[in-house]
C-alpha positions as CSV (number, residue, x, y, z in Angstrom):
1,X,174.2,85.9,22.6
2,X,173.6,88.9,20.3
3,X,177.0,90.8,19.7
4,X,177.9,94.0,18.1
5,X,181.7,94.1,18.2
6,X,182.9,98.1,16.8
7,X,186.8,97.8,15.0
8,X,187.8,101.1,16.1
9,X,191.1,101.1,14.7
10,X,190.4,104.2,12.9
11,X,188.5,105.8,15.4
12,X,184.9,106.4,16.4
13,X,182.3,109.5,16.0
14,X,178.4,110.0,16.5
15,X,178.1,109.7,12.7
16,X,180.0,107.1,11.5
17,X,178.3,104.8,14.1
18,X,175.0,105.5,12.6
19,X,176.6,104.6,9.6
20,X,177.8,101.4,10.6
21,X,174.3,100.4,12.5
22,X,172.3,101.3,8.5
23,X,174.9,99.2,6.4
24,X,174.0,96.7,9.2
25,X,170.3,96.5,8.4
26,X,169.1,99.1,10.9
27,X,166.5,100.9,8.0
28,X,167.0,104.6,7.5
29,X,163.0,105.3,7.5
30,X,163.1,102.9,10.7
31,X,165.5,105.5,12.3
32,X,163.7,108.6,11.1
33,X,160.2,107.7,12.8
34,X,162.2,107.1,16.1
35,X,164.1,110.6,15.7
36,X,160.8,112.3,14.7
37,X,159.6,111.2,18.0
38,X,161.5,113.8,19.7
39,X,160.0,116.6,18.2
40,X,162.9,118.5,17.5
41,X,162.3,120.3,14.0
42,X,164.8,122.6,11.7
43,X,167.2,119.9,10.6
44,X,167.2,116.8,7.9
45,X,169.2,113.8,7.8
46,X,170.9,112.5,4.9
47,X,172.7,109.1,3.9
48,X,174.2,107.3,1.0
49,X,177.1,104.7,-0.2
50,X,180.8,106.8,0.0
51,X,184.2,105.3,-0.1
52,X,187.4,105.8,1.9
53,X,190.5,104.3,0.6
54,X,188.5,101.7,-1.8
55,X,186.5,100.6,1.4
56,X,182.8,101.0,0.5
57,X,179.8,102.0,3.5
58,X,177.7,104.4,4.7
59,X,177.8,108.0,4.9
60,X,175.4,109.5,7.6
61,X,174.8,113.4,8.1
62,X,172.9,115.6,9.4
63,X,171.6,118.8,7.7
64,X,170.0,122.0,9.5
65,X,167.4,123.8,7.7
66,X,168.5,127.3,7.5
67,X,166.6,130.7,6.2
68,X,169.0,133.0,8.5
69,X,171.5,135.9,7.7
70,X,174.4,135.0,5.7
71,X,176.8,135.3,8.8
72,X,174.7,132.5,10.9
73,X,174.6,130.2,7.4
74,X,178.5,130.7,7.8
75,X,178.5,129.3,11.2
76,X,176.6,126.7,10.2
77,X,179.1,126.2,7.0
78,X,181.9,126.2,9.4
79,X,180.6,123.8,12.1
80,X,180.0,121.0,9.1
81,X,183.5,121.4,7.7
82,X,184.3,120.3,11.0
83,X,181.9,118.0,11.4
84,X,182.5,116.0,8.6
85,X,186.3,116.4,8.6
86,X,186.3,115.1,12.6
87,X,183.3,113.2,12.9
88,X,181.7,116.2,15.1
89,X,181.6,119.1,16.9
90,X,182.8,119.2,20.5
91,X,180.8,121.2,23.1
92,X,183.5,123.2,24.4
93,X,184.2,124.8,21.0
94,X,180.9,126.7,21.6
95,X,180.6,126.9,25.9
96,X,180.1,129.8,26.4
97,X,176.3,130.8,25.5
98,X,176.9,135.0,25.1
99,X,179.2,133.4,22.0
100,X,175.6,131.9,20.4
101,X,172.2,133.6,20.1
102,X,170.7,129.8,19.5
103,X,171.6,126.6,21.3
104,X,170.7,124.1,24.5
105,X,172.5,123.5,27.4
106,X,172.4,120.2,28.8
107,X,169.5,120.9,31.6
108,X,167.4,121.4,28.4
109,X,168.3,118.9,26.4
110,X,168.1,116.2,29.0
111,X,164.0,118.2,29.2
112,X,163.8,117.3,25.5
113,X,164.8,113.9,25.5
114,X,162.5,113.0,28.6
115,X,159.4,114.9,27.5
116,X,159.5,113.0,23.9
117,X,157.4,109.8,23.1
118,X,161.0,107.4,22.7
119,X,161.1,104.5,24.6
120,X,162.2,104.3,28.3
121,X,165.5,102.6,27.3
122,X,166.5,104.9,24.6
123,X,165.9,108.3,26.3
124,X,167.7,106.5,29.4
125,X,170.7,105.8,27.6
126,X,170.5,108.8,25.7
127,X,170.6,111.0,28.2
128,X,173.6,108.8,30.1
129,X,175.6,109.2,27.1
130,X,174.4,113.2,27.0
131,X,175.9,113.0,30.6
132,X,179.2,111.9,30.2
133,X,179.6,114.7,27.4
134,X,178.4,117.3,29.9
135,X,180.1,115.6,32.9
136,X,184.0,115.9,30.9
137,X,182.6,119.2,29.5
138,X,181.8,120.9,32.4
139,X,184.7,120.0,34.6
140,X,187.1,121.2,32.0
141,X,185.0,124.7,31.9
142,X,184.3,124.4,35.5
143,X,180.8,124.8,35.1
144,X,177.9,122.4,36.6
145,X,177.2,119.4,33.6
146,X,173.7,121.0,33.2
147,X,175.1,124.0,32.4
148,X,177.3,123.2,29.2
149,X,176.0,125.0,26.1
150,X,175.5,123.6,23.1
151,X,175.2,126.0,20.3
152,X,172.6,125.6,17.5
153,X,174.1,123.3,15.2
154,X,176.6,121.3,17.6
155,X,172.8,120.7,19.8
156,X,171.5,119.2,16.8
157,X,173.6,117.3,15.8
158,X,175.0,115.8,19.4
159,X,171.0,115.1,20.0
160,X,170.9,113.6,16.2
161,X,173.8,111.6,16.8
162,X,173.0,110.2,20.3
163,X,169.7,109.7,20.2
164,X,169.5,108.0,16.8
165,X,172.7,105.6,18.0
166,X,170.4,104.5,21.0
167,X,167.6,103.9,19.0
168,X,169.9,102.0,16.1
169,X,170.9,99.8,18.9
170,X,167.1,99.5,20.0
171,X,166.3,98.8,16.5
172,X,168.8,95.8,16.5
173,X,167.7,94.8,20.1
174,X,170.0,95.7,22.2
175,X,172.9,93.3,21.5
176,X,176.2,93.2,23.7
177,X,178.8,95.5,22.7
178,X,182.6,94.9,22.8
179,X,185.2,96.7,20.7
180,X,188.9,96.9,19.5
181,X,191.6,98.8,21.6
182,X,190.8,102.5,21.7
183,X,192.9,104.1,19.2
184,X,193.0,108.4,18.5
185,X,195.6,110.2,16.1
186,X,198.3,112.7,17.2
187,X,198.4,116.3,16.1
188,X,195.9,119.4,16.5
189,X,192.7,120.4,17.3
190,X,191.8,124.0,16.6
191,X,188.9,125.1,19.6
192,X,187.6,128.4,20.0
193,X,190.0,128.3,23.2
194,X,193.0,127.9,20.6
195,X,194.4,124.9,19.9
196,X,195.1,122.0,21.6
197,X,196.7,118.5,21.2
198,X,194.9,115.2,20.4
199,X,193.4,113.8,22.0
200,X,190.8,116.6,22.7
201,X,190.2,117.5,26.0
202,X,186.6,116.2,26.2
203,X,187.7,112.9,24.5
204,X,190.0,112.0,27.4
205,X,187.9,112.9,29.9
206,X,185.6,110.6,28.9
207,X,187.6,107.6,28.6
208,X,189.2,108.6,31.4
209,X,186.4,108.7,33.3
210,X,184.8,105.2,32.6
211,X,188.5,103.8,33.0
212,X,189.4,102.8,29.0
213,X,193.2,102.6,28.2
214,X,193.6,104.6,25.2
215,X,196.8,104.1,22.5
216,X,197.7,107.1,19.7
217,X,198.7,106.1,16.4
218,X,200.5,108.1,13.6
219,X,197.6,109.7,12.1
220,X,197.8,113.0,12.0
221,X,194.2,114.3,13.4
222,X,191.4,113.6,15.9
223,X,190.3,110.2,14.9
224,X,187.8,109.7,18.6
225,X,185.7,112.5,18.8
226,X,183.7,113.3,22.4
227,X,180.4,111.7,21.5
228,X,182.4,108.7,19.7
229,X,184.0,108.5,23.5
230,X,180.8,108.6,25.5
231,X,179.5,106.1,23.0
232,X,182.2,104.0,23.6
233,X,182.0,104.4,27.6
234,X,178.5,103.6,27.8
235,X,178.0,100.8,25.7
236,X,181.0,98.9,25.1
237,X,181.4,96.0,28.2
238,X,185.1,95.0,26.8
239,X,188.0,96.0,25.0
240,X,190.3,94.0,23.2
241,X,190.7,92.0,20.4
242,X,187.9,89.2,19.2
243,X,187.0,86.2,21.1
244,X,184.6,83.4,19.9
245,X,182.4,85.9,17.9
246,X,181.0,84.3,15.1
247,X,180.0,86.9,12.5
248,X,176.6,87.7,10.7
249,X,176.7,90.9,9.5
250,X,179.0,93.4,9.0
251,X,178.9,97.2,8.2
252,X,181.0,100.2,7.6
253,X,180.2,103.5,8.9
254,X,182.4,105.9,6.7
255,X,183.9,109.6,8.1
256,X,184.4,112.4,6.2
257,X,188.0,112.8,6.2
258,X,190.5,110.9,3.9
259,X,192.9,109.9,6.1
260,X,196.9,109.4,5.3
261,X,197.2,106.0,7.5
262,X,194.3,104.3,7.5
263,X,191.1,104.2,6.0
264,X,188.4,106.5,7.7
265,X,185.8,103.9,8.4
266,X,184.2,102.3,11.3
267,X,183.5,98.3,11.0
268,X,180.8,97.2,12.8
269,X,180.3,93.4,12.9
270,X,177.2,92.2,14.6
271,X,177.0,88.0,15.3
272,X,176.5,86.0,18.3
273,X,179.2,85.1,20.7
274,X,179.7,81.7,22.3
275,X,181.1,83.2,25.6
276,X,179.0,82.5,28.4
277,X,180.2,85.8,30.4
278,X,178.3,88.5,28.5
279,X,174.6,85.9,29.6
280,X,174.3,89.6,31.8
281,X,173.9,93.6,30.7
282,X,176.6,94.2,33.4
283,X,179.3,96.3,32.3
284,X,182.9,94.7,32.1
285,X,186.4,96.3,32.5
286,X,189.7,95.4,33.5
287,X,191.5,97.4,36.5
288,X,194.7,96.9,38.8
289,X,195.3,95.8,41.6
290,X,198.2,96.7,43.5
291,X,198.5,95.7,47.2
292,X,201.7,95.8,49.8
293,X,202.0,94.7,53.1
294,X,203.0,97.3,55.6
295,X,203.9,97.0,59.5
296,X,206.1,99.9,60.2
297,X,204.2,103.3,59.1
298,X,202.3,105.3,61.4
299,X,197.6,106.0,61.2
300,X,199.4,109.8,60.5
301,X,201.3,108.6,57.3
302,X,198.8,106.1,55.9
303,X,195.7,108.1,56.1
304,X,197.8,111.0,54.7
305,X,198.3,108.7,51.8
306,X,195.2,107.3,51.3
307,X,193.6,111.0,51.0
308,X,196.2,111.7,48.3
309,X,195.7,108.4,46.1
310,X,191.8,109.0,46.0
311,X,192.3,112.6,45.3
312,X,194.6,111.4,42.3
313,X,191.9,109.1,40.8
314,X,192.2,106.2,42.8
315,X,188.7,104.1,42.0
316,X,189.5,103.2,45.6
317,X,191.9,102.9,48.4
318,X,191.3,100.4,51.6
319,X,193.0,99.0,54.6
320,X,192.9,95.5,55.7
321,X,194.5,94.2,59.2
322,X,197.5,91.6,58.8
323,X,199.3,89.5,60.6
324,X,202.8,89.3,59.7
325,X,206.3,88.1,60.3
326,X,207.4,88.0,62.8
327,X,204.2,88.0,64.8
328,X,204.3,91.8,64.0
329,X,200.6,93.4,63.4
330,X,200.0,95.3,60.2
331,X,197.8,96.2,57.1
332,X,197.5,95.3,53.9
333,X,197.2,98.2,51.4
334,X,195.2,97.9,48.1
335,X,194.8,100.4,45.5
336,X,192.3,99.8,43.1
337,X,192.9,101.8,39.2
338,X,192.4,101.8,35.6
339,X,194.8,99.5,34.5
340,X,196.4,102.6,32.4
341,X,197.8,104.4,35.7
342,X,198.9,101.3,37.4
343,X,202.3,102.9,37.1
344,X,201.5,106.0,38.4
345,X,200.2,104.5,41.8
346,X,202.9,101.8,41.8
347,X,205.2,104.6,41.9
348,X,203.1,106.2,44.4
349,X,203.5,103.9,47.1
350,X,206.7,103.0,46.7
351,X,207.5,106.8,47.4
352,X,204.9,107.9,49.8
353,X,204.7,104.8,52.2
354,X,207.6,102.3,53.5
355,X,206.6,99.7,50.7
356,X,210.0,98.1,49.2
357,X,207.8,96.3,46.8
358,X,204.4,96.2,45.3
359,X,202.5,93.4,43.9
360,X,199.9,94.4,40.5
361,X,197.2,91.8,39.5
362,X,194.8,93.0,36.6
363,X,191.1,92.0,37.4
364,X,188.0,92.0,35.5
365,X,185.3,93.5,37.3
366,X,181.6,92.8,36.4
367,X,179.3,96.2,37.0
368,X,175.9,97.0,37.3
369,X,174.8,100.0,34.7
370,X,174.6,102.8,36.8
371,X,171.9,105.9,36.0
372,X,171.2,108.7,38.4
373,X,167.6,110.0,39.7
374,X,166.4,112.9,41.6
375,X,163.8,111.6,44.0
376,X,161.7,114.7,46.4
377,X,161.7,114.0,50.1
378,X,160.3,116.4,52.8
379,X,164.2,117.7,53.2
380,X,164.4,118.4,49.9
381,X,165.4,116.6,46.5
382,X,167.7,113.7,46.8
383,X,169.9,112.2,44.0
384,X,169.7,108.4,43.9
385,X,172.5,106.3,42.4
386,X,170.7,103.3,40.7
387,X,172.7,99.7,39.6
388,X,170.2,98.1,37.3
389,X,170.9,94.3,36.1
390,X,169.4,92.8,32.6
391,X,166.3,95.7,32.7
392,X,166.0,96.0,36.3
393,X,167.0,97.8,39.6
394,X,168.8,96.2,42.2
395,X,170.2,98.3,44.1
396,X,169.8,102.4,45.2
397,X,171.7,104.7,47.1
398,X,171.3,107.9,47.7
399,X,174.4,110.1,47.1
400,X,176.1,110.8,50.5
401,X,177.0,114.5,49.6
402,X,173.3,115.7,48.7
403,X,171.6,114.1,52.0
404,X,175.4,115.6,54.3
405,X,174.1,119.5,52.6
406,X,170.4,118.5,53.2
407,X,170.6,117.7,56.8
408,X,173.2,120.7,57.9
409,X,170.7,122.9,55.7
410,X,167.7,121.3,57.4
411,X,169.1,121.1,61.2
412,X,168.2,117.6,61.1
413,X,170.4,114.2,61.6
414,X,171.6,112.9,58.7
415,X,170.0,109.3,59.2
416,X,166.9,110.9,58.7
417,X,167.3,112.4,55.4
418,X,168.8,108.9,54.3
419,X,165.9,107.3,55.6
420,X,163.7,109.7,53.4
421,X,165.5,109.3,50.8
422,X,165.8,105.6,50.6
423,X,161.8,105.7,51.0
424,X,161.2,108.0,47.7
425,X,163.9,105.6,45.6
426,X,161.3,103.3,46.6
427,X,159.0,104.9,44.2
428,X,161.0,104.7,41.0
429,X,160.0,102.3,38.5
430,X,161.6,99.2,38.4
């Protein structure tokens, strides 16, 4: 099937991806009509051929039209030296929106990319990628994801960059996306919080979030910028290095920054693949597995540590019943996790239950793409989780936490409001 396999060993950013997708084929005037559909005016976009270390692509930017005071066209100034030199701006340089006379916040923008005339697939996974930015965002702020300001120029360009990656990948037909081992510098970053080390706080977050193992390298600055990370989170099934991809084309999305290690490019290499796996949209990702038999702790001490694993990230934590030696009844205990804290929650249960060993397994888990919908019932409005496989739903379910407020709010049981609910997911297009 259609591949697009991202070489990320120098990073990834909003632009440079759009860079790789045009020296790939995606036309420039192809990507302008779908980025006009949005309606958003004030800025230009600019491209052209640019080397990094004698490695020849594509240079993408985007330029906002400006007739303000000298102090905002220094803002502006300011904002593209960083958006060039890092590959762009991150949200939480500019939270705060008494800071900025001009900007969006994330309610808004997700209004602008709804309301415009892109196809349903692009705005949907525009606005998914949007929400991982605000999601990682707003919980280092501590603000709701809707809430997280963009300020003029960082808007424009995170909606520039976002968008017109959706629509590249559109343009080329939606292929399967795998990529290299995520790789970010050491160092640096210089917020409007002060500065903080790489990788940025949004960036991890991110990957964090969607469960991607990230490595540092010795290149001294940000090399995986927040929207290069929710990019990477949203599309990308696998990481790792090629398997039976057979090449076609191959492009090279250049940054802005000469590095000192490495040459500041993206390679994007778009062929078919021969595995048999990726016949599915599904997401893919590997995560461990790490069980231990138990027969001698008491309900008091395991639930105790089943609360504390699933407050520290567990993706789950479960019981099973066992028979064991002895004829002695027990339980099996299974922690699921990224595969990059494995050793955290091996060390976890050998501390915090009886455990004298623990057995780890890495599995590759097949997932549906998930979005999230707010469906009206007569309680009150209801956010559905959706799974959707190759296009189309398969499974709904409203979020337990919405309906539990809705029915203490209401006076009502809660079966009802789950009942509602399920009715109005009913409604959604397939």
């Amino acid at each position: 099937m259609n591949t697009l396999y991202l070489d990320i060993f120098s990073g990834i950013s909003g632009d440079m991806f759009i860079g790789g997708m045009l020296d790939l084929g995606v036309e420039f005037a192809a990507l302008e009509r779908e980025l006009a559909k949005l309606r958003l005016g004030g800025y230009h976009l600019h491209h052209g051929r640019a080397q990094r270390q004698q490695i020849e692509g594509v240079k993408f930017d985007v330029h906002l039209d400006h007739d303000h005071s000298h102090e905002h066209q220094h803002e502006h100034e300011h904002h593209h030296e960083h958006h060039h030199e890092q590959g762009h701006g991150h949200a939480h340089e500019h939270h705060q929106a008494h800071e900025h006379e001009h900007g969006r916040d994330f309610a808004q923008i997700k209004s602008l990319i709804s309301e415009s005339a892109l196809s349903a697939a692009v705005k949907n996974r525009a606005i998914a990628v949007f929400q991982r930015v605000a999601g990682a965002e707003g919980k280092i702020h501590g603000v709701a994801p809707e809430k997280v300001h963009f300020h003029e120029v960082g808007a424009v360009d995170s909606i520039i960059d976002i968008v017109g990656a959706c629509a590249a990948l559109e343009i080329l037909g939606w292929p399967r996306v795998l990529a290299s081992a995520a790789v970010d510098g050491t160092g640096w970053i210089d917020c409007a919080h002060g500065r903080f080390p790489i990788p940025a706080p949004a960036t991890l977050e991110i990957l964090a979030a969607r469960g991607i193992a990230v490595s540092q390298c010795e290149e001294p600055h940000e090399l995986i910028t927040p929207t290069g990370a929710a990019l990477l989170a949203e599309f990308v099934e696998r990481f790792g290095p090629m398997k039976a991809l057979k090449p076609a084309r191959i492009g090279i999305g250049v940054g802005g920054r000469n590095n000192k290690t490495r040459p500041n490019v993206l390679r994007a290499i778009l062929g078919t693949s021969e595995e048999t796996a990726g016949a599915h949209d599904w997401e893919m990702d590997t995560v461990a597995v790490l069980e231990t038999n138990l027969d001698d702790m008491t309900p008091e001490v395991v639930g105790a540590f089943v609360e504390k694993a699933m407050t520290a990230g567990a993706l789950d934590v479960f019981l099973t019943p066992a028979q064991m030696k002895k004829n002695r009844p027990g339980i099996l205990l299974t922690v699921l996790c990224g595969s990059a804290e494995a050793d955290v929650f091996s060390e976890m249960m050998l501390r915090e239950t009886s455990a004298f060993g623990v057995r780890r397994t890495m599995a590759e888990r097949r997932k549906l793409r998930r979005e999230f919908h707010t469906v009206a019932t007569p309680f009150g409005p209801v956010t559905i989780k959706v799974g959707r496989l190759d296009g189309k739903i398969v499974q709904s379910a409203p979020e337990h936490e919405t309906c539990k407020q809705l029915a203490q709010q209401k006076n009502v049981p809660l079966k009802d409001v789950f009942e509602a609910a399920r009715r109005a997911a009913a409604t959604l297009p397939p």
